[in-house]
TITINU-947611 format. One record per residue (C-alpha): z, y, x. Coordinates in steps of 0.2 Angstrom, whole numbers, plus 5000, padded with zeros to 4 digits. Layout:
{z=Z	y=Y	x=X}
...
This chain:
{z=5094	y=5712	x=4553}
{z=5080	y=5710	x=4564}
{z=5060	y=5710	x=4559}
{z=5057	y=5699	x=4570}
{z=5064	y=5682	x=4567}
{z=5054	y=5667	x=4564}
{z=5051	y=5665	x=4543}
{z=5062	y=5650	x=4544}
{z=5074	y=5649	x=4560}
{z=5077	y=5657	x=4577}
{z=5086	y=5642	x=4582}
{z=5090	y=5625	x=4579}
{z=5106	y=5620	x=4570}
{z=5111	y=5613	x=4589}
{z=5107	y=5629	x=4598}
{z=5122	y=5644	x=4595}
{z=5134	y=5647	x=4608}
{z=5148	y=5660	x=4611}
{z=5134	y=5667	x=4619}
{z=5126	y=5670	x=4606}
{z=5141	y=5682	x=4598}
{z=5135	y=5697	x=4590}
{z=5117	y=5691	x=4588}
{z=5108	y=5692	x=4572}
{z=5102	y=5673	x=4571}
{z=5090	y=5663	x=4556}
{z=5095	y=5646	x=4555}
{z=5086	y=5633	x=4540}
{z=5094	y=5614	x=4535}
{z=5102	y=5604	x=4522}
{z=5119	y=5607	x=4515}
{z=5130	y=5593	x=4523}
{z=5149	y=5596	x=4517}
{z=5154	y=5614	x=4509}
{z=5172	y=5618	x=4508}
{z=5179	y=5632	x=4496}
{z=5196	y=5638	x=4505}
{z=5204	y=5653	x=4496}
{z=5188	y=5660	x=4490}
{z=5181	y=5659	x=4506}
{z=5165	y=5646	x=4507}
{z=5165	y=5636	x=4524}
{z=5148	y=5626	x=4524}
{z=5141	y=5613	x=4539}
{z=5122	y=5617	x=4538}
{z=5111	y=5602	x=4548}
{z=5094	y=5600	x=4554}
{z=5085	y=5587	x=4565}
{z=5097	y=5594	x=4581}
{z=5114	y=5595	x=4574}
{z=5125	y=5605	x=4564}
{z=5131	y=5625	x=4561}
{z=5146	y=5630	x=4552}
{z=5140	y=5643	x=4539}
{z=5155	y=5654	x=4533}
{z=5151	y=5663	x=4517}
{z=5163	y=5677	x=4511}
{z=5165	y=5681	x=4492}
{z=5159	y=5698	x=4492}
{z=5142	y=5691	x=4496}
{z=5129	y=5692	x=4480}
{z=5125	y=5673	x=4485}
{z=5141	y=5666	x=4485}
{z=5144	y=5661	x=4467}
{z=5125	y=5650	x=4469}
{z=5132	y=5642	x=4485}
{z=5148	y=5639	x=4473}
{z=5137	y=5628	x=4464}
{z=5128	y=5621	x=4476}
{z=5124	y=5601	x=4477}
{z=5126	y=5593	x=4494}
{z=5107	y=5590	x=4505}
{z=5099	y=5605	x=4497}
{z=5087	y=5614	x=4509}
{z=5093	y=5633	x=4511}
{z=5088	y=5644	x=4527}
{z=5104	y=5658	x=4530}
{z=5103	y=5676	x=4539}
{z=5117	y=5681	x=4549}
{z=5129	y=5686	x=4563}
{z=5136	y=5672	x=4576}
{z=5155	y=5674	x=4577}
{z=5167	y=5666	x=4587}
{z=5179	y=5655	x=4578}
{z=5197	y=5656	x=4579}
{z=5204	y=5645	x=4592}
{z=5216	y=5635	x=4580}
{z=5198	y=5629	x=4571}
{z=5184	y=5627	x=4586}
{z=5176	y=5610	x=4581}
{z=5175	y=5600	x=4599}
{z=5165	y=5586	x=4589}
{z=5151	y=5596	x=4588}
{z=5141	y=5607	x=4602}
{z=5143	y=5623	x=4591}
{z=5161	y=5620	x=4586}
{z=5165	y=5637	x=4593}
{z=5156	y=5649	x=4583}
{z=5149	y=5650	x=4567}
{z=5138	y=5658	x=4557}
{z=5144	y=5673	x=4545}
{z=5130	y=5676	x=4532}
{z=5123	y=5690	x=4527}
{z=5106	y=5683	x=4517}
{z=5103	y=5668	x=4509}
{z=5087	y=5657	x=4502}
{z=5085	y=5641	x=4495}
{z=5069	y=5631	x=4498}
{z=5075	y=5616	x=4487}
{z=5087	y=5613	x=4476}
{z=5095	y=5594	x=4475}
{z=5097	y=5588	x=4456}
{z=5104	y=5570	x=4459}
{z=5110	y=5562	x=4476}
{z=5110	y=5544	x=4478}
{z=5122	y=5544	x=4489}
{z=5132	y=5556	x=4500}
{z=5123	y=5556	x=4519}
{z=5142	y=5566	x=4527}
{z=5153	y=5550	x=4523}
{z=5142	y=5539	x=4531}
{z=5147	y=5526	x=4519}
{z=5142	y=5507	x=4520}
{z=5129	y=5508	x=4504}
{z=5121	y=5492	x=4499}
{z=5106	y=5488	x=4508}
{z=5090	y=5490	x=4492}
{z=5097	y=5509	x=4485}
{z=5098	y=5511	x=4509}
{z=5078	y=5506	x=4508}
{z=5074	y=5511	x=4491}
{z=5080	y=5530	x=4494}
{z=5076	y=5527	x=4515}
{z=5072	y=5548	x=4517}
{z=5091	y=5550	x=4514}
{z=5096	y=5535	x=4523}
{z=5086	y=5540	x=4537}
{z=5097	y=5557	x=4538}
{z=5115	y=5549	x=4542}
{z=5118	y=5552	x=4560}
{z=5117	y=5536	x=4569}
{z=5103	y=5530	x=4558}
{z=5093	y=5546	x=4562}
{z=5096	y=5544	x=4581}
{z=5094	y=5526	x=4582}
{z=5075	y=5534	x=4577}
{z=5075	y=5547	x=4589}
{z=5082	y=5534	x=4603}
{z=5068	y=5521	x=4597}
{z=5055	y=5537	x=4599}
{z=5062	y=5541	x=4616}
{z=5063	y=5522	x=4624}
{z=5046	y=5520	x=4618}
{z=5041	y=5536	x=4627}
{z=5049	y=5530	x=4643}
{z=5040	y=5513	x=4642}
{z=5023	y=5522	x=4640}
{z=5028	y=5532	x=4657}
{z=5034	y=5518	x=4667}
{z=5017	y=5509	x=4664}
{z=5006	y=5522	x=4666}
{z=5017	y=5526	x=4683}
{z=5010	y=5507	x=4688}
{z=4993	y=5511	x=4684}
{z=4991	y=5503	x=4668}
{z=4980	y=5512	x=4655}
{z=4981	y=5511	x=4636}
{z=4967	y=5506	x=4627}
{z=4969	y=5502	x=4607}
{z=4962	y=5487	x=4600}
{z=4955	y=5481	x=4582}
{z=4966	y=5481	x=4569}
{z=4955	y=5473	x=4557}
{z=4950	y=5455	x=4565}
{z=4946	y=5437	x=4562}
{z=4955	y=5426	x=4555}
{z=4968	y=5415	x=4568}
{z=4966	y=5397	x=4567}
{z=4985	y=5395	x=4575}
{z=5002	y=5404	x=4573}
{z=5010	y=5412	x=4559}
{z=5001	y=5414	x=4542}
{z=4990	y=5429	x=4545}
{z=4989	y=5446	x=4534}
{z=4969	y=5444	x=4525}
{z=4960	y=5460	x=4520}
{z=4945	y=5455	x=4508}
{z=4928	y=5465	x=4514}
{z=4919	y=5472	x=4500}
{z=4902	y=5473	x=4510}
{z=4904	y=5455	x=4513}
{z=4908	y=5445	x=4497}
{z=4922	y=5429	x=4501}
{z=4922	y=5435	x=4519}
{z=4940	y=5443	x=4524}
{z=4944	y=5452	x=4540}
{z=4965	y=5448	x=4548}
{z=4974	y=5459	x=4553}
{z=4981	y=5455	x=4572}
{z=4993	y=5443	x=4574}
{z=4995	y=5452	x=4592}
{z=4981	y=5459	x=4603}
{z=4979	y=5443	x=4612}
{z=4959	y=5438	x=4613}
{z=4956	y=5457	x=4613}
{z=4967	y=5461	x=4630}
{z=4959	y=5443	x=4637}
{z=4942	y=5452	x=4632}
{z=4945	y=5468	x=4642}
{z=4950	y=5457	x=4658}
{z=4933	y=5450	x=4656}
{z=4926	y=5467	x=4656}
{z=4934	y=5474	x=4669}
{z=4948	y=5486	x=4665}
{z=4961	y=5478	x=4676}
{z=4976	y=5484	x=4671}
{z=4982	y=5487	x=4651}
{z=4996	y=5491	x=4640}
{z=4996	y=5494	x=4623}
{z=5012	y=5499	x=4611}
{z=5002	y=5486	x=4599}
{z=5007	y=5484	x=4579}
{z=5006	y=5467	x=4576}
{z=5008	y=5457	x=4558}
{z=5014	y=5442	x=4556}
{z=5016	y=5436	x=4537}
{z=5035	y=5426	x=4542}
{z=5051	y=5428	x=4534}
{z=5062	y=5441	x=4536}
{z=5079	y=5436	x=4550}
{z=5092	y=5449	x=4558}
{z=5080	y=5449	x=4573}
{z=5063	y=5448	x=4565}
{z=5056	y=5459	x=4553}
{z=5043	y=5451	x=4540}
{z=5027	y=5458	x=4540}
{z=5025	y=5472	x=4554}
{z=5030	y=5474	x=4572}
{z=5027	y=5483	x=4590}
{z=5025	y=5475	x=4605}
{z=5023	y=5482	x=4623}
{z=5006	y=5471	x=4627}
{z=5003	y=5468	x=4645}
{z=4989	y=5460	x=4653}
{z=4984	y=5459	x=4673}
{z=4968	y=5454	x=4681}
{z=4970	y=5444	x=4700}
{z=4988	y=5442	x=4696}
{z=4999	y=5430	x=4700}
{z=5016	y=5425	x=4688}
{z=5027	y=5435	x=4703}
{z=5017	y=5449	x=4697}
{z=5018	y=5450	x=4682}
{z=5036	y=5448	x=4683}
{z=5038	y=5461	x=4696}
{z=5030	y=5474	x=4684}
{z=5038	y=5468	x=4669}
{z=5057	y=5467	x=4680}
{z=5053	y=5484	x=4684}
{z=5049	y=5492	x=4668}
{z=5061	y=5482	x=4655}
{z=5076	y=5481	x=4667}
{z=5074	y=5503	x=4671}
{z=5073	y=5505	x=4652}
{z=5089	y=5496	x=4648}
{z=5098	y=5505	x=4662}
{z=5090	y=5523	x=4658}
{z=5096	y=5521	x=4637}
{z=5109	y=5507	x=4639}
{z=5127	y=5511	x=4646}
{z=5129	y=5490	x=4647}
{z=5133	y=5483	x=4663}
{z=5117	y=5470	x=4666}
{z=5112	y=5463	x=4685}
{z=5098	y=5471	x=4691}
{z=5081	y=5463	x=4699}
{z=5075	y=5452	x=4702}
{z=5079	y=5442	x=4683}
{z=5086	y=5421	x=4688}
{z=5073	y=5413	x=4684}
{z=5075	y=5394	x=4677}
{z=5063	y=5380	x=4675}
{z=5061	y=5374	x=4655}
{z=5067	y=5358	x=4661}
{z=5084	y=5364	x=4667}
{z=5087	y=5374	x=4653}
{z=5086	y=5361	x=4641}
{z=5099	y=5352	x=4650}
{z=5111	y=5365	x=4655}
{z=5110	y=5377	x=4638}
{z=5101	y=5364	x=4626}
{z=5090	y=5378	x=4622}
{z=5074	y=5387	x=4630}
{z=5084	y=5406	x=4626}
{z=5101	y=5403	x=4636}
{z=5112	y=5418	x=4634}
{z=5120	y=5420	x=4654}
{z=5135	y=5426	x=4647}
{z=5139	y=5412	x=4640}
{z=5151	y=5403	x=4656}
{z=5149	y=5385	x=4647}
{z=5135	y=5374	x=4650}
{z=5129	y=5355	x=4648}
{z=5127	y=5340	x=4658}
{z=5122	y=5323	x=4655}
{z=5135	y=5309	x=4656}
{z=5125	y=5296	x=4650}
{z=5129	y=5285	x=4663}
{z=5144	y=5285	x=4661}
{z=5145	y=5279	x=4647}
{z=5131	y=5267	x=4647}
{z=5142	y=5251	x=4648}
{z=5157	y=5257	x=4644}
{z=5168	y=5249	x=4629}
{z=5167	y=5266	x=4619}
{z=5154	y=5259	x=4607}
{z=5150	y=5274	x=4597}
{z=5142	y=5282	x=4613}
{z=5137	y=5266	x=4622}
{z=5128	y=5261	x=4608}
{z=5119	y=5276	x=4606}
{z=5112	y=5276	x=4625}
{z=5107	y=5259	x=4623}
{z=5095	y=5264	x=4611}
{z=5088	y=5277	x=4620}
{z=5098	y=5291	x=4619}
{z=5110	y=5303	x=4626}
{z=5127	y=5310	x=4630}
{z=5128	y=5328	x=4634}
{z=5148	y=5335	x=4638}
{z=5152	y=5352	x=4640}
{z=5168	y=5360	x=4650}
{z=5181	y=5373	x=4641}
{z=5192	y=5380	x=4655}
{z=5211	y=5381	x=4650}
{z=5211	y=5376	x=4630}
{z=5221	y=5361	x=4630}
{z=5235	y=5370	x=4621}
{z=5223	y=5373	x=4605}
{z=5228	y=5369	x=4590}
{z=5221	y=5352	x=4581}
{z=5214	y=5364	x=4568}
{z=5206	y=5373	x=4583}
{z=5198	y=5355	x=4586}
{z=5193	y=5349	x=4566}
{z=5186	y=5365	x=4566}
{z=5175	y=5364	x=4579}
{z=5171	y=5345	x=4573}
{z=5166	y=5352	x=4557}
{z=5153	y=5365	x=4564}
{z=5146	y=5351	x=4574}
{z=5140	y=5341	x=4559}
{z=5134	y=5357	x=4553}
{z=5121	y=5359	x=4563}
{z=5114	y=5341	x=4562}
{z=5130	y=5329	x=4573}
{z=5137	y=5312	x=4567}
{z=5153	y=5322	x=4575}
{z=5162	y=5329	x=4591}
{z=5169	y=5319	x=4602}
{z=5183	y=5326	x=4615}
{z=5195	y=5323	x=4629}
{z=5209	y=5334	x=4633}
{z=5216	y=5333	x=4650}
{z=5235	y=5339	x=4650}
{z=5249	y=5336	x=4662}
{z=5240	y=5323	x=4672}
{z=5234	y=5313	x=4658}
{z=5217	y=5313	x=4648}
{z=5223	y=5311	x=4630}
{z=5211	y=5308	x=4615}
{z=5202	y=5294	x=4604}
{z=5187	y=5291	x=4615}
{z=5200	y=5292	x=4630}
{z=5209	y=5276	x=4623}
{z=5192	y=5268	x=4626}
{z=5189	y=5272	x=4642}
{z=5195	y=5264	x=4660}
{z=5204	y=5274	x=4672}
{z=5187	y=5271	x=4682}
{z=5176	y=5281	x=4668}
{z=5190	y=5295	x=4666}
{z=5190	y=5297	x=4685}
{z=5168	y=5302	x=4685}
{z=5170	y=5310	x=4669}
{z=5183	y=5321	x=4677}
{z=5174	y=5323	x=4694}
{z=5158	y=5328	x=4683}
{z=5163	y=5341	x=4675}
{z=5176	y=5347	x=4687}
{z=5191	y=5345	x=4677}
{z=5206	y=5355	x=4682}
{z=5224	y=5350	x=4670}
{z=5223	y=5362	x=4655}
{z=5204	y=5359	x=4652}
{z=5196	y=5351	x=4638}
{z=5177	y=5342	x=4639}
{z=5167	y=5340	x=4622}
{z=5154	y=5326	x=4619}
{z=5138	y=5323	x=4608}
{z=5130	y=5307	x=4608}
{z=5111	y=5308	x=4600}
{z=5094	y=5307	x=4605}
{z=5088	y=5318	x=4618}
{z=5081	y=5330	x=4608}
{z=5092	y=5332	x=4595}
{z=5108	y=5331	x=4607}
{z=5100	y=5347	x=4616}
{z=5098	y=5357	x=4600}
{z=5116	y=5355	x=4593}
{z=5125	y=5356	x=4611}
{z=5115	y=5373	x=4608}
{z=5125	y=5376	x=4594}
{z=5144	y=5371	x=4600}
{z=5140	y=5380	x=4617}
{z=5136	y=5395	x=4607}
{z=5152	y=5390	x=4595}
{z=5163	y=5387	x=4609}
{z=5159	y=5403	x=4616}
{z=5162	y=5412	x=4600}
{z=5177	y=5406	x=4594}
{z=5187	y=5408	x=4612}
{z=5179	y=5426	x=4614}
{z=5170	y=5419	x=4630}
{z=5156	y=5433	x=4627}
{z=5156	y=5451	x=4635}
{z=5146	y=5459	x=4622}
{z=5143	y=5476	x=4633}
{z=5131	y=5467	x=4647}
{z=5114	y=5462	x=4647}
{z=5110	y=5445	x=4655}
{z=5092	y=5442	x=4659}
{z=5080	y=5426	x=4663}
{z=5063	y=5421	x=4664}
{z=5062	y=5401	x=4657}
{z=5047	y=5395	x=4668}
{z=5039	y=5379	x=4670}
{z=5036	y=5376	x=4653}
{z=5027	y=5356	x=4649}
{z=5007	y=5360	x=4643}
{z=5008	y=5345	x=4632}
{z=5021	y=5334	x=4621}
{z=5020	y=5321	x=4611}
{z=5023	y=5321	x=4595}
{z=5035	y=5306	x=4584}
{z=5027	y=5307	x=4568}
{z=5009	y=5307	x=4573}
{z=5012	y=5299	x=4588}
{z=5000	y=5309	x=4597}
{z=4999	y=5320	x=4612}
{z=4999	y=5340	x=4608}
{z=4999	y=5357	x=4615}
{z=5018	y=5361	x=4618}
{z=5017	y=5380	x=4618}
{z=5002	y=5388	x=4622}
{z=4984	y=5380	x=4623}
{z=4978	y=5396	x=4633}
{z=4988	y=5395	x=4648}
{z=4983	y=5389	x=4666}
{z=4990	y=5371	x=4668}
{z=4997	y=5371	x=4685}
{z=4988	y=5362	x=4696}
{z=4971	y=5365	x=4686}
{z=4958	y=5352	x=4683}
{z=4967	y=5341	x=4695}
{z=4981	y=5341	x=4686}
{z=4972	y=5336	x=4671}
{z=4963	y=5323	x=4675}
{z=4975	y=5315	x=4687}
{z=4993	y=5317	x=4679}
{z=5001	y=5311	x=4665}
{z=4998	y=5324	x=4652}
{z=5018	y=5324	x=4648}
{z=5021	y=5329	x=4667}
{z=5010	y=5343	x=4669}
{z=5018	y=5360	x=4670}
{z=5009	y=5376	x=4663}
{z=5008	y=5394	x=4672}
{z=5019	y=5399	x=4655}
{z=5035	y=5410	x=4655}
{z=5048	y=5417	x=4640}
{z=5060	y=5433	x=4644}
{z=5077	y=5430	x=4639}
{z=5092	y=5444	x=4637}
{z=5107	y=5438	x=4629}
{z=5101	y=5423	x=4620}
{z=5087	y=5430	x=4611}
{z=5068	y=5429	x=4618}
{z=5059	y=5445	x=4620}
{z=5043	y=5438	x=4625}
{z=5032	y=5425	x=4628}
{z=5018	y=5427	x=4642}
{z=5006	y=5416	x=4651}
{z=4993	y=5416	x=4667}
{z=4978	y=5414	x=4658}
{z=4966	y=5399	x=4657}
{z=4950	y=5407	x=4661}
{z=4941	y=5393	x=4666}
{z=4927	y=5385	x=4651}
{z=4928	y=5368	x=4658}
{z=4948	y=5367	x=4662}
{z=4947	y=5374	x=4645}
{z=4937	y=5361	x=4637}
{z=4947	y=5347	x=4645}
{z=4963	y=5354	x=4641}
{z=4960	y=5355	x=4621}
{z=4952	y=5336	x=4623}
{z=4967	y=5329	x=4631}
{z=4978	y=5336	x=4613}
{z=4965	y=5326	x=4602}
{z=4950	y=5341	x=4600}
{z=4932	y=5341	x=4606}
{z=4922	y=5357	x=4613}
{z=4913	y=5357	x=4595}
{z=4931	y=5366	x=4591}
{z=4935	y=5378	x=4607}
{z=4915	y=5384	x=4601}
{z=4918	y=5386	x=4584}
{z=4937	y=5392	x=4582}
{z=4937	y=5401	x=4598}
{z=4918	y=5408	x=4600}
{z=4924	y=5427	x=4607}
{z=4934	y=5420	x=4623}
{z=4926	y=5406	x=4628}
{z=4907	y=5414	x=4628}
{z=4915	y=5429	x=4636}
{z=4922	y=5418	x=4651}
{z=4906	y=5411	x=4652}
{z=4900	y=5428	x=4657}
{z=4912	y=5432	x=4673}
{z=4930	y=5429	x=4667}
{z=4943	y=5435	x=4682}
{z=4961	y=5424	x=4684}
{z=4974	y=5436	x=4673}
{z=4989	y=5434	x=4665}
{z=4999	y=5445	x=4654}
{z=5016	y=5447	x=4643}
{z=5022	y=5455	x=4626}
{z=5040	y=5462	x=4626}
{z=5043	y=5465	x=4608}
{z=5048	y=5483	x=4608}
{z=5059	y=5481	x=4592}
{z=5071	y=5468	x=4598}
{z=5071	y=5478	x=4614}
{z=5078	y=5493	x=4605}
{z=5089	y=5484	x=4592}
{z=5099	y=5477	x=4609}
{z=5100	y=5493	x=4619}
{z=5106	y=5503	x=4603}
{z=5118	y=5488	x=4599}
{z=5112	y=5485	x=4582}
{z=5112	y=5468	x=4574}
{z=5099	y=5470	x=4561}
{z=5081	y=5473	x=4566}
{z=5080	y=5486	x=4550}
{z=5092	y=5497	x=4558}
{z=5080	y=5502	x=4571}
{z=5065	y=5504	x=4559}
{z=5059	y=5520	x=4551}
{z=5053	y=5514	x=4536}
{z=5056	y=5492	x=4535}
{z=5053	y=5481	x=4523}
{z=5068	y=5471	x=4516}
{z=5072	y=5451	x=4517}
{z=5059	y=5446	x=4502}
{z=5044	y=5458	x=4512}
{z=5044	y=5473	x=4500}
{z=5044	y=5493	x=4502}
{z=5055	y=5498	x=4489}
{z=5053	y=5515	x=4493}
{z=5035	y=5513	x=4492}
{z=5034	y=5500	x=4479}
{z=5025	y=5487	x=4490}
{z=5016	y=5474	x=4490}
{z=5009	y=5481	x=4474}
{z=4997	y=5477	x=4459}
{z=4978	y=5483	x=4458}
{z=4970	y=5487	x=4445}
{z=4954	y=5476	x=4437}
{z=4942	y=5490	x=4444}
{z=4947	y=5488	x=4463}
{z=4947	y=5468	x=4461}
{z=4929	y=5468	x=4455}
{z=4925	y=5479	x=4471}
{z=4931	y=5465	x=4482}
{z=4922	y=5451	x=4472}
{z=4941	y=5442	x=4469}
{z=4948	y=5435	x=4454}
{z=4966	y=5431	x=4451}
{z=4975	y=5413	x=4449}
{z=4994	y=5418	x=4449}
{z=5007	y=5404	x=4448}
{z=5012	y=5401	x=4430}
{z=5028	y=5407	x=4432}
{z=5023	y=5424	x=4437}
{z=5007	y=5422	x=4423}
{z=5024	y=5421	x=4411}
{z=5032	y=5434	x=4416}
């Protein structure tokens, strides 16, 4: 045996070869699976890289102990690398053609109860995964989705950093937000009543450096947001690659963002996606053709409006409702006619679901146009409904009749259900799109009012202009989303750097500069100082990750997430303090009586 191997290991658990054949080699892990065949112990040993195959022969003085051994107990061997017989070389694993034959044996820790056992890779309920996460985290394809997360975050930094960006941190410790989520408050013992935030997202502070001058930033930012838990959002905490760009146009920041997204996907994804330049679709259009501003491409089914059709036609359900002021949206399904009329109360069903009096729907088969609403309609209507949506024998088109906005958000809903149901969906390809064109204002029903519609800090296309000569529901803003697959990875704007356009634009939603001073000191003093036209983006760097590793639950991507109610139950958090640290802080407690019950 050798004097001069490492304490621990001379190679990973990933490393030994048939090369390796008569070395004396020190290899350290947990026990992953032991097998006793004829007296003869056969043990898979793992670390971080992979696994070894130990085999342990009875006449050694350790054998009985490894007899007795419990699985994920830490235990460094000593020993000669043979080959294996070619009747049991492993091709699952990269060392599946030699093993280990120990000669020395040591045991770091010994295991006394296992939660659960990490080789059978076993679907275990969700709180003992999270409660007990340093085992969870050694199954195989939660441990890599780790490493990967590690490795496409690395790639990220690189490809930035390649465009001359820099990395600069910013506060986490801030202000409170007078918009957005509910923010995360930390009480200041220094200053009694007062509480610092911690940052929703980096937004005022990246503003702030491209008013001092650094041009070009990124930042893999931790962001908390105090929001409940969904598949694709985790509550609480998340990363986000944070982009911002001075004397840049939206085609820039596009370009670099197109450039570093779309080269990530393809370097860790083996989807099929189309490459540059992303489509690109105003917020008008996609509201039209997907009903939603986060289309998923894959999707072949989209919208139209036929309320004209319908306007004065004697189907009163649907006339009736564009006389009023609504809308009829239909949609086209290729080849379905022979679906069964379950197929069709089904989908009826899913449509009042998500908000629809019904589904209306006109099958075209063997020349004729067959249905309820068909019976209603001349051969005249049939004739532009069938030219509208192209209608081929053997198709089907679906109606919902609503108000505008409402018809947009459930013709969302069946497009997606459609889709669903007749496996219309390639789930191994990426489809990307920027939504541009986004309206600066709305108006709101209930308070009948006008009000920012996305984001007050944008550049209104057209600038002061704009402002003061448009109607405030026709003016466009310099804001974008990214899009892949239906799910929205980031939101960005060109900046408003401009005091007065900014005064202006916060009067026209109801405000008076007395509340761009106060609420909003930092930016607007600062851009009264020099401010340089800028505009930026924040891909959120979980999402992305959770889509190239295929995974449907943001916590699968995580090292250490919270679960659906916001707790660490591996970490018992949030947590109560004691009296001592409350009188520090200068707080008292008023809990709900419930809680005060309990």
């Amino acid at each position: 045996m050798s004097a001069d191997l490492h304490k621990y290991r001379s190679h990973t658990c990933d490393e030994i070869r048939p090369e390796h054949v008569g070395q004396t080699v020190k290899l350290s892990g947990w026990v992953h699976r032991v097998r006793d065949l004829g007296g003869i112990v056969f043990l898979d040993l793992r670390d971080h890289y992979g696994i070894t195959q130990v085999v342990i022969h009875p006449n050694k003085d350790f054998h009985v102990d490894v007899h007795h051994w419990k699985l994920e107990s830490v235990v460094t061997f000593t020993g000669s690398v043979v080959e294996r017989d070619e009747s049991t070389v492993n091709n699952k694993i990269s060392t599946g053609k030699v093993e280990l034959d120990a000669e020395d044996m040591f045991v770091h820790s010994r295991v006394e109860e296992m939660p659960f056992n990490v080789a059978l890779q076993l679907e275990m309920p969700e709180a003992m995964r999270l409660k007990h996460r340093y085992v969870d985290l050694r199954q195989d394809r939660i441990h890599q989705n780790i490493v990967m997360r590690s490795k496409i975050i690395a790639s990220l930094r690189r490809r930035m950093t390649e465009l001359d960006f820099n990395e600069y941190q910013t506060p986490i410790l801030t202000c409170s937000s007078p918009e957005g989520a509910r923010d995360y408050l930390v009480p200041s013992r220094v200053h009694p009543g007062k509480f610092y935030a911690l940052p929703q997202a980096p937004q005022q502070f990246k503003q702030l450096l491209m008013v001092a001058g650094f041009d070009r930033y990124f930042q893999i930012a931790p962001c908390f947001r105090d929001e409940d838990a969904r598949a694709d959002r985790s509550p609480g905490e998340f990363y986000q690659l944070d982009i911002e760009m001075s004397f840049a146009t939206q085609d820039d920041i596009f370009e670099v963002v197109e450039n570093v997204i779309g080269n990530t996907f393809d370097e860790f994804s083996s989807f099929e996606w189309d490459n540059n330049p992303f489509v690109r679709i105003p917020y008008k259009e996609a509201m039209m053709k997907y009903g939603c501003d986060k289309p998923d491409l894959r999707n072949p089914i989209e919208i139209f409006d036929v309320s004209e059709i319908y306007k004065d036609c004697s189907f009163k359900a649907f006339a009736g409702v564009v006389a009023k002021g609504g809308v009829v949206r239909a949609m086209v399904c290729k080849g379905i006619a022979d679906q069964s009329r379950k197929f069709y109360d089904k989908m009826i069903t899913f449509a009042q679901s998500v908000g629809s009096k019904g589904l209306g729907y006109i099958i075209w088969k063997d020349g004729e146009a067959k249905s309820p609403i068909a019976n209603n309609l001349n051969e005249d209507e049939l004739a532009q409904l069938k030219e509208a949506g192209s209608i081929e024998d053997g198709d089907v088109m679906f109606f919902i009749a609503d108000k505008e906005k409402r018809a947009c958000d459930i013709g969302s809903h069946v497009r997606t259900e459609l889709a669903n149901r007749l496996g219309l969906i390639n789930e191994e390809e990426f489809k990307f799109c920027w939504v541009v064109d986004y309206p600066m204002f709305e108006f709101n029903e209930e308070t009948r009012s006008v009000e920012f519609s996305h984001n007050p800090f944008s550049m209104p296309q057209g600038e002061m202009d704009a402002l003061e000569n448009k109607d405030p529901l026709e003016i466009l803003a310099w804001q974008y989303d990214l899009v892949c697959n239906g799910i929205e990875l980031s939101s960005g704007a060109i900046r408003n750097h401009k005091p007065e356009i900014m005064y202006k634009a916060f009067e026209i939603a109801g405000y008076g500069p007395e509340v761009v001073d106060e609420q909003f000191s930092g930016m607007i003093n600062a851009f009264k100082h020099g401010a340089p036209p800028h505009g930026g983006i924040a891909p959120g760097v979980d999402r992305m990750v959770m889509m190239i590793l295929g995974e449907k639950n943001i916590r699968e991507i995580i090292a250490f997430p919270f679960n659906q109610q916001a707790q660490d139950l591996m970490m018992n958090a949030p947590s109560e303090v004691d009296n001592k640290q409350l009188k520090e802080l200068h707080l008292k407690l008023n809990l709900p009586k419930k809680i005060q019950k309990d």
